[in-house]
C-alpha positions in Angstrom: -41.8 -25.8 -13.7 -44.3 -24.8 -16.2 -42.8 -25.5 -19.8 -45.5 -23.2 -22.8 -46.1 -25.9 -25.2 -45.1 -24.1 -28.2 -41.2 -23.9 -26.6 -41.8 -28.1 -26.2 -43.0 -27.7 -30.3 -39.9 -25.8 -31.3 -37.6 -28.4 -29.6 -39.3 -31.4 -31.3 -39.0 -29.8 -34.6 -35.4 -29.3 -34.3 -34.5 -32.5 -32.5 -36.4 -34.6 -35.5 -33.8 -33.3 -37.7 -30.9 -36.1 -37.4 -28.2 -33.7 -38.4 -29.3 -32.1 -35.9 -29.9 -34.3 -33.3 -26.2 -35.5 -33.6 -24.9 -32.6 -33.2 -26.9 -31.8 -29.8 -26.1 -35.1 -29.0 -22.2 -34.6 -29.6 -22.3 -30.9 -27.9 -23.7 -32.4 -24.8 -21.8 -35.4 -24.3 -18.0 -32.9 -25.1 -19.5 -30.1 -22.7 -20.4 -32.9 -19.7 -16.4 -34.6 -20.2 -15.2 -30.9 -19.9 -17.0 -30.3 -16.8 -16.3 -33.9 -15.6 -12.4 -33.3 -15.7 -13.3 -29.9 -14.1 -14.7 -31.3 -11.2 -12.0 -34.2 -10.7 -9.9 -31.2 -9.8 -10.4 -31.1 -5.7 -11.0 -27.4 -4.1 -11.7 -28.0 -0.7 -8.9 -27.7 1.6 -6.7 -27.2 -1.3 -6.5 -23.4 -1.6 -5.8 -20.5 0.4 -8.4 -17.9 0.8 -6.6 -14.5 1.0 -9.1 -11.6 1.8 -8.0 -8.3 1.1 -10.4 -5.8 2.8 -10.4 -2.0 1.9 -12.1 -1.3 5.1 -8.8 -1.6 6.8 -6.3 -2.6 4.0 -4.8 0.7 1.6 -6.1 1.2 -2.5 -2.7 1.3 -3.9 0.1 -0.9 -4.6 0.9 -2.5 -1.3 -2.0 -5.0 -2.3 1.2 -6.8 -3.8 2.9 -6.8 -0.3 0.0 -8.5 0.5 -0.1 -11.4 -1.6 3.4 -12.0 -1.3 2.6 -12.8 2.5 0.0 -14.7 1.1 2.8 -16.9 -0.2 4.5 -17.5 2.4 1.5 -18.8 4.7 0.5 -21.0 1.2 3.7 -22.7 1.1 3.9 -23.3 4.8 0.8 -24.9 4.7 1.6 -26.8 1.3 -1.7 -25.7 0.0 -2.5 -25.8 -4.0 -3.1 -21.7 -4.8 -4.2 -19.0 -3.4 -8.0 -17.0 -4.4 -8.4 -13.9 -3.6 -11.1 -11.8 -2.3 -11.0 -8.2 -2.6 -14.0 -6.8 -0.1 -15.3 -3.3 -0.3 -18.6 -1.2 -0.2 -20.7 0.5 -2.9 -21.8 2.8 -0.5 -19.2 3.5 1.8 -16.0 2.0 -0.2 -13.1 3.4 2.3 -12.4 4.3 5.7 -12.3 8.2 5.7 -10.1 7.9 8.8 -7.1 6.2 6.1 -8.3 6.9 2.4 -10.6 10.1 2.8 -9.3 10.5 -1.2 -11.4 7.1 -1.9 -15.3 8.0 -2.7 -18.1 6.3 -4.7 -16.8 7.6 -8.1 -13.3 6.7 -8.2 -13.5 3.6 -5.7 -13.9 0.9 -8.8 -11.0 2.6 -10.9 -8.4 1.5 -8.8 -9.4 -1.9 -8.3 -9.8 -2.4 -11.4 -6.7 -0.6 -12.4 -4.5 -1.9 -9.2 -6.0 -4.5 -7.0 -6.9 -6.6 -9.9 -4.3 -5.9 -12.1 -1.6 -7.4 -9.4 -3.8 -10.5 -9.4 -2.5 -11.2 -12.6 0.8 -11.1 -11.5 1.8 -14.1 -10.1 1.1 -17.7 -11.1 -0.2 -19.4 -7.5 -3.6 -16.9 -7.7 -6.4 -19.0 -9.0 -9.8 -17.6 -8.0 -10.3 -13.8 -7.8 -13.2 -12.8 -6.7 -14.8 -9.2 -5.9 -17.2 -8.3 -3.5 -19.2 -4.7 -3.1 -21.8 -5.3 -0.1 -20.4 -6.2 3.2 -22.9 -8.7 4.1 -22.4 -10.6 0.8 -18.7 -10.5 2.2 -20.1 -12.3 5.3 -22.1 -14.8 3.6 -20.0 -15.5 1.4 -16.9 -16.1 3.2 -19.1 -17.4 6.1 -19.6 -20.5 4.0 -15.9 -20.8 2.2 -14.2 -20.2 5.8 -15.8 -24.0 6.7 -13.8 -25.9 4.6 -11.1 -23.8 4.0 -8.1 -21.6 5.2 -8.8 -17.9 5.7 -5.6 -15.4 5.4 -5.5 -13.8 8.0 -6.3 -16.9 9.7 -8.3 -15.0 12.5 -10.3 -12.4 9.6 -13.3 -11.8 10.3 -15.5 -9.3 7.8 -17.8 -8.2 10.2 -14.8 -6.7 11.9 -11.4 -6.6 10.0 -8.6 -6.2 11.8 -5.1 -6.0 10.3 -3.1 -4.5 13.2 -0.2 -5.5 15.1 0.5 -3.7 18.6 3.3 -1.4 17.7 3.2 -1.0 14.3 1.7 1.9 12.7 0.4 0.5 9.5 -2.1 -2.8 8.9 0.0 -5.7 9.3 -0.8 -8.0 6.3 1.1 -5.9 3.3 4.0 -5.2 6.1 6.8 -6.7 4.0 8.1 -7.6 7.2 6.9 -10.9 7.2 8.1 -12.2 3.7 11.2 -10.2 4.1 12.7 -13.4 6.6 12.6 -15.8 3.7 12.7 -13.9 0.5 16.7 -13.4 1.7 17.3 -16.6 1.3 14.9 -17.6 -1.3 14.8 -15.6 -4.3 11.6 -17.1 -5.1 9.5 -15.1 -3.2 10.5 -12.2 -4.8 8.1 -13.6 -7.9 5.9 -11.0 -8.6 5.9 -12.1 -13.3 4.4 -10.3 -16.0 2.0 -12.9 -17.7 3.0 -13.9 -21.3 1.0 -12.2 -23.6 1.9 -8.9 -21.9 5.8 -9.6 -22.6 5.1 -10.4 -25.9 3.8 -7.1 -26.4 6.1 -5.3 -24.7 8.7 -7.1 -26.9 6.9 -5.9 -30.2 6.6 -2.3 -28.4 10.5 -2.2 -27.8 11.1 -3.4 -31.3 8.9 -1.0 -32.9 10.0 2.3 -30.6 13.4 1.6 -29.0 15.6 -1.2 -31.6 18.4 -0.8 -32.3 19.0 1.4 -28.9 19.1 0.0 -25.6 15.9 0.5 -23.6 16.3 2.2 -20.1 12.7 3.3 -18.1 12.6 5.9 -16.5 9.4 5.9 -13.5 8.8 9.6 -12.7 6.9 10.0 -9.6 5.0 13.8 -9.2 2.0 13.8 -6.9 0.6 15.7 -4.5 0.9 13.3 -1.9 4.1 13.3 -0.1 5.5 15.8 -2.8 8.9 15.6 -0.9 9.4 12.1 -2.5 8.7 13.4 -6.2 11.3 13.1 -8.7 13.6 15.7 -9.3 13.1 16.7 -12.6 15.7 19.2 -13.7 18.3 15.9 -12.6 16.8 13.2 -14.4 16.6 15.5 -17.2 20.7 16.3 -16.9 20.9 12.4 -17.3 18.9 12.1 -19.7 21.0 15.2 -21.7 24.5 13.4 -20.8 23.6 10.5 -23.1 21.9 11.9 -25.9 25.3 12.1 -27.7 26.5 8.4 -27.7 23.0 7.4 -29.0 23.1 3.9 -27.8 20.7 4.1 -25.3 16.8 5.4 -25.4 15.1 6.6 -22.2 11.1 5.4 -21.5 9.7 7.8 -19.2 6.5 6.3 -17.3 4.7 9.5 -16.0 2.5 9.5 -13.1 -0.6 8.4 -13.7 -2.8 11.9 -12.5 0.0 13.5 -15.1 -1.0 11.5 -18.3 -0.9 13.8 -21.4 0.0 16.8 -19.7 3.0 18.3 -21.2 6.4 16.5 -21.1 8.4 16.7 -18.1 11.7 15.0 -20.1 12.6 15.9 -23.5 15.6 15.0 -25.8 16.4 13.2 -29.1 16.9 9.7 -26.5 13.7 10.3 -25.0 10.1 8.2 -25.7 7.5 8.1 -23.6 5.0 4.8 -23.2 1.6 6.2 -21.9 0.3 2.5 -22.3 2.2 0.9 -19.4 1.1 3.9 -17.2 -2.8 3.1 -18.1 -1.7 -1.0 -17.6 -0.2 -2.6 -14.9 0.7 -6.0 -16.5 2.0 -4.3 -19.5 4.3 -1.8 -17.1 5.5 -5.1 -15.4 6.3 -7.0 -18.6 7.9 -3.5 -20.0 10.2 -3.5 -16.7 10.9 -7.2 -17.1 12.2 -7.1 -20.6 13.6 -3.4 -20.6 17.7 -3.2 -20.3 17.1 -1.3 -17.2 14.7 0.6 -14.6 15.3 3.7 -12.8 13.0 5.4 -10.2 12.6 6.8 -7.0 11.1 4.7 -4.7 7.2 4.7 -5.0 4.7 2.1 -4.9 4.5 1.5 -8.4 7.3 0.3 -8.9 6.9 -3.4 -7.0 6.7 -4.5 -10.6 10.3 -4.5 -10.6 11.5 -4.9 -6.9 9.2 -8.5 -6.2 10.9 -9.7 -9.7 14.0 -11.6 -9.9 13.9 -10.8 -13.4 14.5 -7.1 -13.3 17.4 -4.9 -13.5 16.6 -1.5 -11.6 18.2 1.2 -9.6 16.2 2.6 -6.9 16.8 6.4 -5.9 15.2 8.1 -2.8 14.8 5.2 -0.4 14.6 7.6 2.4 12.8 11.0 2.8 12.5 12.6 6.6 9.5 14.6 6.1 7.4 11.9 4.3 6.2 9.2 7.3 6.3 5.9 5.3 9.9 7.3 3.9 11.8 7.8 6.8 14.7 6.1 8.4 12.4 5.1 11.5 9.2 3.7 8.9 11.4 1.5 6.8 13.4 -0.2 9.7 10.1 -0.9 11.8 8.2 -2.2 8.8 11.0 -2.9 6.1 13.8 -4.2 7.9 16.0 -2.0 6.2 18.9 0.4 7.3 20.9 3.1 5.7 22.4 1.3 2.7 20.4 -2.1 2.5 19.1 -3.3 -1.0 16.0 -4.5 -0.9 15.8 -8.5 0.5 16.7 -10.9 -2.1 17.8 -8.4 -4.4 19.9 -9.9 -7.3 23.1 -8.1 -8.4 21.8 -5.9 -10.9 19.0 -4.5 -8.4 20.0 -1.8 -5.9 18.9 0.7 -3.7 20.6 4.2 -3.7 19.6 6.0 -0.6 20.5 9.4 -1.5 18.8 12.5 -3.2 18.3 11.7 -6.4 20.8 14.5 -7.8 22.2 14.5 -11.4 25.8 13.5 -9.7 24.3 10.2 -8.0 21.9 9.2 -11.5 24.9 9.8 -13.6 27.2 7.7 -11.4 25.2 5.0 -10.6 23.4 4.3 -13.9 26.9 4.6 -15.3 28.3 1.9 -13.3 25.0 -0.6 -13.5 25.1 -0.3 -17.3 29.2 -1.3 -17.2 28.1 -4.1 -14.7 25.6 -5.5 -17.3 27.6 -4.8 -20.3 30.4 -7.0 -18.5 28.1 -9.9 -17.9 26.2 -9.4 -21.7 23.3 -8.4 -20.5 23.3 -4.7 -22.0 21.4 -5.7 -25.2 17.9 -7.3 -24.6 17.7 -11.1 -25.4 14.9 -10.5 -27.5 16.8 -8.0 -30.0 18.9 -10.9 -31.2 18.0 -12.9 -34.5 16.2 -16.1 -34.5 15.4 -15.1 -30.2 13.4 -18.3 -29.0 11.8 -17.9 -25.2 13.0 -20.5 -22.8 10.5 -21.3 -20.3 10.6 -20.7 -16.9 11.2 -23.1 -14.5 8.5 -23.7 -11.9 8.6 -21.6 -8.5 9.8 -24.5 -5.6 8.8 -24.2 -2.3 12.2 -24.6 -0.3 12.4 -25.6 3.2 11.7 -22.1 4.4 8.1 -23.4 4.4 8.3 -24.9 7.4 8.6 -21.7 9.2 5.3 -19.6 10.9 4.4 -16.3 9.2 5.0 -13.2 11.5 1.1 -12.7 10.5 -0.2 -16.0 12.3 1.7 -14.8 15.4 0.1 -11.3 16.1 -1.9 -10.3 19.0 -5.5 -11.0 17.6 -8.7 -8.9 17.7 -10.3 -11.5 20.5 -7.1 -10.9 22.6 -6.9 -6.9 22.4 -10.8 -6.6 22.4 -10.8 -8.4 25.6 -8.0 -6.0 27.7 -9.7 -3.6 26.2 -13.1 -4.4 28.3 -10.8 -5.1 31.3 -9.5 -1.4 31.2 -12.7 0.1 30.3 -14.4 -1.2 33.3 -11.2 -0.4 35.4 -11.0 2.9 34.2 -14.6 3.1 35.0 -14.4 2.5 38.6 -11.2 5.1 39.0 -13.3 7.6 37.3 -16.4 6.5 40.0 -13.7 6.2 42.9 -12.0 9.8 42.0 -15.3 11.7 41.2 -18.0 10.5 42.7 -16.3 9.7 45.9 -13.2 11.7 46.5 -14.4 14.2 44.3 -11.0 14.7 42.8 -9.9 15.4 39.3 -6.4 14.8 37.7 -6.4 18.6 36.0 -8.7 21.8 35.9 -11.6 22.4 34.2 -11.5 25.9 31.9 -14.4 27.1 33.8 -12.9 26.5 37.3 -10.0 28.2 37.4 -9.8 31.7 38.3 -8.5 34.2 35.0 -7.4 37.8 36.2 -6.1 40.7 34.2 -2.6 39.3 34.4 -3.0 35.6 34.2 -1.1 34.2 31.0 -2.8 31.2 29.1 -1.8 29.6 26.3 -3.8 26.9 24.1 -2.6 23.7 22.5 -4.8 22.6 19.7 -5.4 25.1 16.9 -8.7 23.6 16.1 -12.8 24.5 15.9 -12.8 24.2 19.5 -9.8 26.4 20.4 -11.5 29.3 17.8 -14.9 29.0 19.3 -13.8 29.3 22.6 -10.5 31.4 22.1 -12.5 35.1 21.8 -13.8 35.4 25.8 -9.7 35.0 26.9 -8.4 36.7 23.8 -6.8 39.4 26.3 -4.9 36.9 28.0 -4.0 34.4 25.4 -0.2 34.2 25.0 -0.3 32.3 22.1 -1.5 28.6 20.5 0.8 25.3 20.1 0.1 23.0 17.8 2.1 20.7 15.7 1.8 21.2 12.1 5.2 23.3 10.5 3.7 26.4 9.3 5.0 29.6 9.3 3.8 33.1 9.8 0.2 31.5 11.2 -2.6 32.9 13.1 -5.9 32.0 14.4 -8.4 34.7 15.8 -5.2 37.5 15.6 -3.3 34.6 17.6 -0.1 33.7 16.8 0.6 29.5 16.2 3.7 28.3 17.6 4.6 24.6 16.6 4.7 22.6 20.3 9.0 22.4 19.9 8.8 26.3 21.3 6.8 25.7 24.7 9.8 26.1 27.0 10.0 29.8 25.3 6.7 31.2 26.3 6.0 32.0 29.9 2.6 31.0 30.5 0.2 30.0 33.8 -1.7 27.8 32.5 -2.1 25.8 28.9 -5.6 24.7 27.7 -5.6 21.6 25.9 -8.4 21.5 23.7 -8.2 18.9 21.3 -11.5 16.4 22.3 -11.2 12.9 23.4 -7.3 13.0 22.9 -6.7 15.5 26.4 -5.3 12.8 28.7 -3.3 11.4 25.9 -1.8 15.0 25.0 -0.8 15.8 28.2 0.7 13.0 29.3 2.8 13.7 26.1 3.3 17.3 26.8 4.7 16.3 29.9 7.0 13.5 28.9 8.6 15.6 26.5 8.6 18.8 27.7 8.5 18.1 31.5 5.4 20.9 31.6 4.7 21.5 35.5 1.2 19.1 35.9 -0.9 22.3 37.7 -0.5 24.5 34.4 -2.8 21.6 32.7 -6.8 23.0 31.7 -9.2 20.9 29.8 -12.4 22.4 28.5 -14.6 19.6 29.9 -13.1 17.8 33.1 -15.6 15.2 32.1 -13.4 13.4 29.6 -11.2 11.6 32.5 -11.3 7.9 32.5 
């Protein structure tokens, strides 16, 4: 290393002042016991690394799920903490097939404004660390994975793989995993605002809410799954119902894509805190120290149902038309059923699984306020003169540690890659054996079949290929299935029938257009339907096998 001489001059100068040589001197020797007691501290084989990975894993809140599960594999393993990893791309941050809303511009807002932001919300997270170039990911976690515990124990970054065979959704924020213990161990539900944000919530609630008693209020109105929004005109009724006894004072948390538009709920009792929608922490610490949370259920709103230090109501729990709300979703991947609360929950949490009319607010936040004022809890703690903190007693881990993760026990990538080969190459030789042999195909091609002044087809598929092809048969085209819900809709003059009505249309034979998903579709049509097997047409017989 080549060292200019005038930087050795400058040193020498300095140095040959003893004021200031004692000083260096007493800088260097504090600084190296700092870093001595740093290192005493043992990492290897210590910690749990937990890699979230947006190729696979969802941008919102179900990063908490996540961790949770985390938890549980760090306590069975009796491990030290857990770091986290959050893995994404610059370039391509999201898979389009899962987040096609995720692109280059808005990728880096939400982990900064959710991933990361949940980090800080539980105390056994040391390390956080984020990557945005997959093959840093691999080299990096390449070298940590030698000495250390990987969760998922079988991730892999050059192909991330969070799926379990019959389960719809990635597998590691399934709450179906934690939910086992957290039943009988309240703390795993131990998601905790971090101390400086409760101390400003507290000064928040003093300044804008003392002497009343603080009730949040989590609207939810998206565009997303608009079925599960709030409804408005009945949270404003409850909000109306109060505003004469003047003892309580409703927070309304907007949505966050609804910031500063104009207000949804209005009233003498009404406030709204725009800062806990624009920071996590400070929404959990608001929900933790608030009298009371109300909401319907949304992802958000973790903050409250992983805390055994919340009081909430939760309205909405199930919504038909909205996938991840519907009875079948939640008892697959919730291990809940009609009129469950949520695992673990303490007596002043509850889920309400109706509507969220103005009848079911009013009566249920009527009766969780009377259950809270019965036990003292109505006024906050914090309200009181001369209010001293009491600190919190450390998480334990319980005997439920013993016990495997659902995670560790799912079919792994090696396991379904490798069935997978076996059935391609099967598949391969009945495809050889049927066509180039036998010359045999399971169903008609389009072009094959003879079309005659009085022959009826119908399509299912209401695609590109179905309108590109759909104009040379348009005279003998009965109509098109599909199965989106849409009324009055047409394609080329066609009408588009949702796939419930194909036993009321007479037709000779249905075209199945949608590519690389034929087989599938028709196997489906005629499971459900019982569709005769000869009315079957593909566009391109050589999709089979």
């Amino acid at each position: 290393m080549n060292i200019p001489i005038n930087q050795i001059k400058t040193v020498c100068q300095y140095l040959n002042q003893p004021v200031n040589y004692d000083r260096f001197i007493s800088e260097l020797n504090n600084k190296k016991k700092l870093i001595n007691k740093q290192k005493a501290e043992s990492y290897n084989g210590t910690r749990l690394i937990a890699i979230y990975d947006f190729a696979e894993l969802p941008y919102t809140s179900d990063i908490a799920v996540f961790i949770i599960n985390a938890e549980v594999e760090r306590r069975r393993l009796g491990l030290h903490k857990i770091d986290i990893i959050l893995v994404t791309d610059e370039v391509y941050p999201a898979n389009p097939h899962y987040e096609s809303r995720i692109n280059q511009s808005n990728y880096k807002q939400l982990i900064h404004n959710l991933a990361l932001e949940y980090t800080k919300l539980f105390d056994f997270i040391g390390s956080v660390l984020l990557l945005d170039n997959r093959n840093q990911a691999i080299t990096v976690i390449k070298a940590l994975e030698k000495t250390n515990v990987l969760f998922p124990i079988d991730y892999n970054p050059s192909q991330p793989f969070e799926r379990q065979l019959g389960l719809v959704r990635p597998l590691s924020y399934q709450v179906l995993s934690f939910t086992h213990f957290s039943e009988q161990d309240l703390s795993y539900n131990c998601l905790k605002a971090p101390n400086g944000q409760v101390q400003l919530a507290r000064r928040w609630l003093k300044k804008y809410a003392k002497p009343r008693i603080p009730i949040t209020i989590t609207l939810r109105e998206t565009t997303i799954d608009s079925s599960r929004n709030s409804n408005i005109s009945a949270w404003q009724a409850l909000v109306t119902s109060y505003e004469k006894q003047d003892e309580f004072i409703f927070i309304i948390l907007t949505d966050f894509y609804s910031l500063y538009d104009a207000d949804a709920i209005t009233g003498k009792n009404v406030i709204y805190c725009n800062e806990a929608v624009g920071n996590l922490a400070f929404r959990a610490a608001l929900h933790q120290e608030a009298t009371l949370n109300l909401f319907v259920s949304n992802g958000v709103n973790v903050v409250s149902i992983f805390s055994n230090k919340t009081a909430y109501i939760n309205f909405k729990i199930i919504t038909d038309d909205a996938f991840v709300a519907s009875a079948d979703f939640l008892e697959k991947t919730n291990r809940l059923t009609l009129g469950d609360n949520w695992h673990g929950a303490t007596k002043y949490q509850k889920y309400v699984w109706q509507e969220d009319s103005f009848e079911i607010l009013k009566q249920e936040t009527d009766h969780m306020l009377n259950l809270l004022k019965e036990d003292n809890k109505l006024v906050p703690n914090f309200y009181k003169p001369n209010y001293q903190d009491q600190p919190d007693p450390q998480n334990s881990c319980s005997t439920l540690t013993s016990q495997k993760s659902l995670i560790s026990e799912r079919v792994s990538l090696n396991v379904i890659l490798g069935v997978y080969s076996f059935f391609k190459v099967y598949k391969w030789i009945r495809k050889y054996l049927y066509v180039n042999i036998l010359g045999i195909y399971p169903y008609a091609d389009l072009n094959d079949i003879k079309i005659r002044k009085g022959t009826r087809l119908a399509f299912y598929g209401a695609g590109s290929i179905t309108r590109d092809i759909l104009p040379a048969y348009i005279k003998n085209t009965e109509c098109i299935f599909d199965n989106k819900n849409e009324l009055n809709r047409t394609l080329n003059g066609i009408r588009v029938l949702h796939s419930d009505s194909i036993h009321n249309i007479d037709f000779d034979y249905l075209v199945v257009t949608p590519k690389y998903r034929e087989v599938q579709i028709i196997e489906e049509l005629q499971e459900k339907f019982s569709v005769d097997k000869t009315k079957f047409v593909v566009v391109n017989k050589s999709v089979f096998y």
